[in-house]
C-alpha positions in Angstrom: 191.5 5.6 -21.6 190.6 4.5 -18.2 187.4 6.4 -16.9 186.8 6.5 -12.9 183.0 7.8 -11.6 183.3 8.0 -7.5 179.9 8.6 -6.3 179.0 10.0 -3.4 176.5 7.9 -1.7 174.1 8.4 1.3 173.5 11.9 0.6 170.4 13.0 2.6 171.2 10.4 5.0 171.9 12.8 7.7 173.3 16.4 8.1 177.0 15.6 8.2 176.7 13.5 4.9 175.1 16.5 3.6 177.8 19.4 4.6 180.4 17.1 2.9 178.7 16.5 -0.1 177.7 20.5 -0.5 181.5 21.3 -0.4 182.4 18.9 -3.0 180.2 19.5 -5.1 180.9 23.5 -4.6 184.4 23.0 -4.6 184.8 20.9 -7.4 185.9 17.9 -5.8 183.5 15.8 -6.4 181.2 14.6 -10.0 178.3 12.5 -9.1 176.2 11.8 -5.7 173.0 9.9 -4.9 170.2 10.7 -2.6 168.6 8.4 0.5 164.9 9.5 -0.4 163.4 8.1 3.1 166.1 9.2 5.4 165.4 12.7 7.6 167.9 14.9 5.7 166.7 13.8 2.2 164.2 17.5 1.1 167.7 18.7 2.0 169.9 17.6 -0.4 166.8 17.5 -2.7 166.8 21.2 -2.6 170.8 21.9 -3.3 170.1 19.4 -6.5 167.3 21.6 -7.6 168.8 24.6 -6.8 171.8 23.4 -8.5 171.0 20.9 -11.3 174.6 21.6 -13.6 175.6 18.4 -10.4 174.9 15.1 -11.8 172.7 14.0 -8.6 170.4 11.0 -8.5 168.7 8.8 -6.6 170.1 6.2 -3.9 167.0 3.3 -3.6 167.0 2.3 -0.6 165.4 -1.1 0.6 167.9 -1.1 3.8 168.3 1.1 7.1 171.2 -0.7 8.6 172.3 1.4 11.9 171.5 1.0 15.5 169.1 3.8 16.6 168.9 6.0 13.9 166.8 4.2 11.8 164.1 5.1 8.8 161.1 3.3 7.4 160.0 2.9 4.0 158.0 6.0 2.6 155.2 3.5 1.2 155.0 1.3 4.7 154.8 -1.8 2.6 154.5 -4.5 5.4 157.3 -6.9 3.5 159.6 -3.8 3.2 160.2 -3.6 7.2 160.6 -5.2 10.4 157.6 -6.0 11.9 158.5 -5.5 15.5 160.0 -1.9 14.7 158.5 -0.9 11.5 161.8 0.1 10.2 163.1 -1.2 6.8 165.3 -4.5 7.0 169.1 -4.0 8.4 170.8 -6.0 6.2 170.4 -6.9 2.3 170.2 -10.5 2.7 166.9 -10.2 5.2 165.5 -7.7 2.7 165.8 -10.4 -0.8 164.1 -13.1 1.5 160.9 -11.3 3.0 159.9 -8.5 -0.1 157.5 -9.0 -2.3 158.2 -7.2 -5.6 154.8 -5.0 -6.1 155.6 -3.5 -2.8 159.4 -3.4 -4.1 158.6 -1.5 -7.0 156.2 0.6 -5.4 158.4 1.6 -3.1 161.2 2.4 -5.4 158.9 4.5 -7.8 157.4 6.3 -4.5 161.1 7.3 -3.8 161.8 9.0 -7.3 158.3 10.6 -7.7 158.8 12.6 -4.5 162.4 13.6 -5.7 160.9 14.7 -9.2 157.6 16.3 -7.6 160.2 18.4 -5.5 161.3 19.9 -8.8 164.7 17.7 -9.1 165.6 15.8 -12.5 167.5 13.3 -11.5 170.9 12.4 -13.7 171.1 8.7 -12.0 170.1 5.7 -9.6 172.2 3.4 -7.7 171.3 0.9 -4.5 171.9 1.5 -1.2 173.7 -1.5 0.3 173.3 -3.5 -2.5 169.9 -4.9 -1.8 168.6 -4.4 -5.1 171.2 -6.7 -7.3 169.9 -10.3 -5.8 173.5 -12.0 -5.4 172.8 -12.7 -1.7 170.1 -15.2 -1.9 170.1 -15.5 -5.9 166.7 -13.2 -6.0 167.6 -12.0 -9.3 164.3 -10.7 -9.8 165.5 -7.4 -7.6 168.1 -6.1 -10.6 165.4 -7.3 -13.3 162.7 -4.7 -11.3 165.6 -1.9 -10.4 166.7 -1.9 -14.2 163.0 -2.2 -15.1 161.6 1.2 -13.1 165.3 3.0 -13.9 164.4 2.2 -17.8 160.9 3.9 -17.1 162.2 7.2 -15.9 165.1 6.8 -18.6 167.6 6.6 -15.4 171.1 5.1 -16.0 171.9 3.0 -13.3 174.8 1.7 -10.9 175.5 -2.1 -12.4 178.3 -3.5 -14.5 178.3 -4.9 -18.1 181.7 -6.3 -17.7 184.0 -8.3 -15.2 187.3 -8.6 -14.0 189.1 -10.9 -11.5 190.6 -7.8 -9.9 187.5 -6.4 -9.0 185.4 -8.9 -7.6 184.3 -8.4 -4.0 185.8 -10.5 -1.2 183.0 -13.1 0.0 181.3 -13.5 -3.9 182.2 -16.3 -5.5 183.8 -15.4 -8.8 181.4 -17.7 -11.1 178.5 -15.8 -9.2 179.7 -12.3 -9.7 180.4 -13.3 -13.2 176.9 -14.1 -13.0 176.0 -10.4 -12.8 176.6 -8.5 -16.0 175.1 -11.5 -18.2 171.7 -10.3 -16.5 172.5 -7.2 -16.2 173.5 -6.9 -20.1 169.8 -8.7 -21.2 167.9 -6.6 -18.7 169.8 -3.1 -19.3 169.0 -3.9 -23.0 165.4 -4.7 -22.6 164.3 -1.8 -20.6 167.5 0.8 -22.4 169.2 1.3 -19.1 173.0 3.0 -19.3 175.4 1.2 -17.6 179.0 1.9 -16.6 181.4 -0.9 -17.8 182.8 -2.3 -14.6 182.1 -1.9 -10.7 184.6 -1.1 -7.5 183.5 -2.6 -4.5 185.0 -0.7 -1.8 187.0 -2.7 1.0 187.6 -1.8 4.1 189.2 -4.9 5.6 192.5 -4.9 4.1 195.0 -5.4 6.8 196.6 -2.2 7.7 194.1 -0.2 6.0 192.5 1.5 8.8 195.8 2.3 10.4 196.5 5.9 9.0 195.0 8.0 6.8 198.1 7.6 4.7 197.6 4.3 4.6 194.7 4.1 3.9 194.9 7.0 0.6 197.9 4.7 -0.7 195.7 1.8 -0.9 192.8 3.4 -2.0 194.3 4.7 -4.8 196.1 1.7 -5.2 192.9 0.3 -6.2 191.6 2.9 -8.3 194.3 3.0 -10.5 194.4 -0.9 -10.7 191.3 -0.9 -13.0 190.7 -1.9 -16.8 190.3 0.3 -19.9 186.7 1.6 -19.7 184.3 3.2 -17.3 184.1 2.0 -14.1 182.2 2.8 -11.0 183.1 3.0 -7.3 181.6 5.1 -4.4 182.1 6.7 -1.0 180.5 7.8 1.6 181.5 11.3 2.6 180.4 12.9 6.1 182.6 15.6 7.9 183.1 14.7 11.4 180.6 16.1 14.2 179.0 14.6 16.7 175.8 13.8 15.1 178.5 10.9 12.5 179.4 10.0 15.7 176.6 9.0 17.5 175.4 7.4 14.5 178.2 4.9 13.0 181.1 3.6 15.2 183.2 3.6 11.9 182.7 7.4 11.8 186.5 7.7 10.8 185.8 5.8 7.7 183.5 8.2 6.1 185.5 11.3 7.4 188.8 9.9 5.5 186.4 9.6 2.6 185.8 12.8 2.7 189.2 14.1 3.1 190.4 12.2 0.2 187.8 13.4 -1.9 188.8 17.0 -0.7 191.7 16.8 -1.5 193.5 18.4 -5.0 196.2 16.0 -5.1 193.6 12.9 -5.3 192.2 13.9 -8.7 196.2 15.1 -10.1 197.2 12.0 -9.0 194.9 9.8 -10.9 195.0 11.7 -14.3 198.7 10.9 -13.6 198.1 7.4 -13.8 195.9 7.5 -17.2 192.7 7.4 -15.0 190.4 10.4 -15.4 187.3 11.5 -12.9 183.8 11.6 -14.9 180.3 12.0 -13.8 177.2 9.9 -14.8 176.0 12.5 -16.8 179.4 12.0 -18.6 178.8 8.3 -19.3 175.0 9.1 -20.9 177.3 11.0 -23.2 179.9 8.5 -24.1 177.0 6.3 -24.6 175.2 8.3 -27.2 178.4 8.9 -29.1 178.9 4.6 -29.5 
């Protein structure tokens, strides 16, 4: 059977991410989200995962705050963790391997699920926010060793992949690097007893005609998520309904809103079991695991 976990990421980031994710969620659209712990909405989304903790809803570490003027810094104001002329956290994931140091890394990243769990949330997960935690930018591999280190302390499973597949590598990633990946992320999740799902989606925006229609781009979407192996794999999204605040925020607002629509959407989940390729959450895969 092919397994499919679509998380919802960036919840917390802002208001709009929020409202999308509570009407998933409450609508039954939707099976597993994470949270941006320093970003303004954040005690927000915290509260609907307390309030509601049958959602699998975990944590989103976040190392990166990549947009124009609405920017966050880190909750421990680590001086490697952000820029100095700003003191907001580094824009992109490659900036943030090359000037972190890890204590302040792993401080950081235990600062962010302590707050979540003092507010009275358990969370069911972790993933990284842009990546910045995985090393393959600068070959930093120390970042997943520490993520899969703190996740194994609060007995999180976390977003990483055990196994590859030529179909699913990301555009701009050499194939013997992101083959790379799982062989550390196999040792590491081992070591420190970290669940991990079998294979990753990276999502890809930049296929040619993709941003033409919403049509087109649900066909191709879904191309891709049915165009997986046998297993459990993992892709995510970034759902936000439209509003001003997305607006003034992103310039690829339309992204997240057709994100959100296809997640929405009835026919999205029929449409997949119809192609042997069923929606699970990651309290689903800690199951499956336990059962091996």
């Amino acid at each position: 059977m092919k397994y499919l976990i679509v998380n919802a990421d960036d919840f917390g980031m802002c208001n709009a991410a929020n409202e999308a994710v509570f009407d998933l969620f409450r609508s039954g659209r939707l099976y597993s989200s994470t949270i941006m712990m320093p970003c303004p909405a954040a005690e927000d989304a915290v509260r609907f995962a307390v309030e509601n903790p049958q959602y699998a809803i975990g944590i989103h570490l976040t190392l990166t705050s990549e947009w124009g003027t609405y920017r966050w810094s880190s909750m421990t104001r680590g001086k490697s963790l952000e820029e100095p002329d700003t003191g907001y956290m580094w824009k992109e994931s490659d900036i943030v391997e090359k000037n972190v140091k890890y204590d302040e890394v792993e401080k950081e990243l235990k600062a962010q699920i302590n707050k979540a769990l003092k507010m009275g949330m358990r969370p069911s997960h972790a993933d990284n926010h842009m990546g910045s935690l995985y090393g393959h930018y600068t070959g930093r591999f120390g970042m997943l060793r520490l993520a899969l280190k703190v996740c194994g302390r609060y007995r999180l499973p976390y977003r990483m992949f055990l196994k590859t597949d030529r179909r699913l590598c990301p555009k701009g990633i050499p194939y013997p690097v992101f083959s790379l990946l799982p062989i550390l992320s196999r040792y590491w999740s081992k070591k420190h007893n970290v669940i991990l799902p079998d294979y990753m989606i990276f999502p890809d925006w930049d296929v040619p005609g993709m941003r033409d229609s919403y049509e087109a781009y649900r066909e191709q979407i879904l191309k891709i998520w049915t165009d997986i192996p046998d297993g459990v794999t993992e892709t995510f999204v970034h759902p936000s309904v439209e509003c001003d605040e997305l607006k003034s925020i992103t310039a690829r607002w339309q992204d997240r809103v057709w994100e959100y629509n296809l997640m929405k959407d009835p026919e999205t989940e029929k449409y997949l079991l119809s192609k042997g390729v069923k929606l699970i959450s990651y309290r689903d895969l800690v199951e499956m695991r336990k059962k091996k």
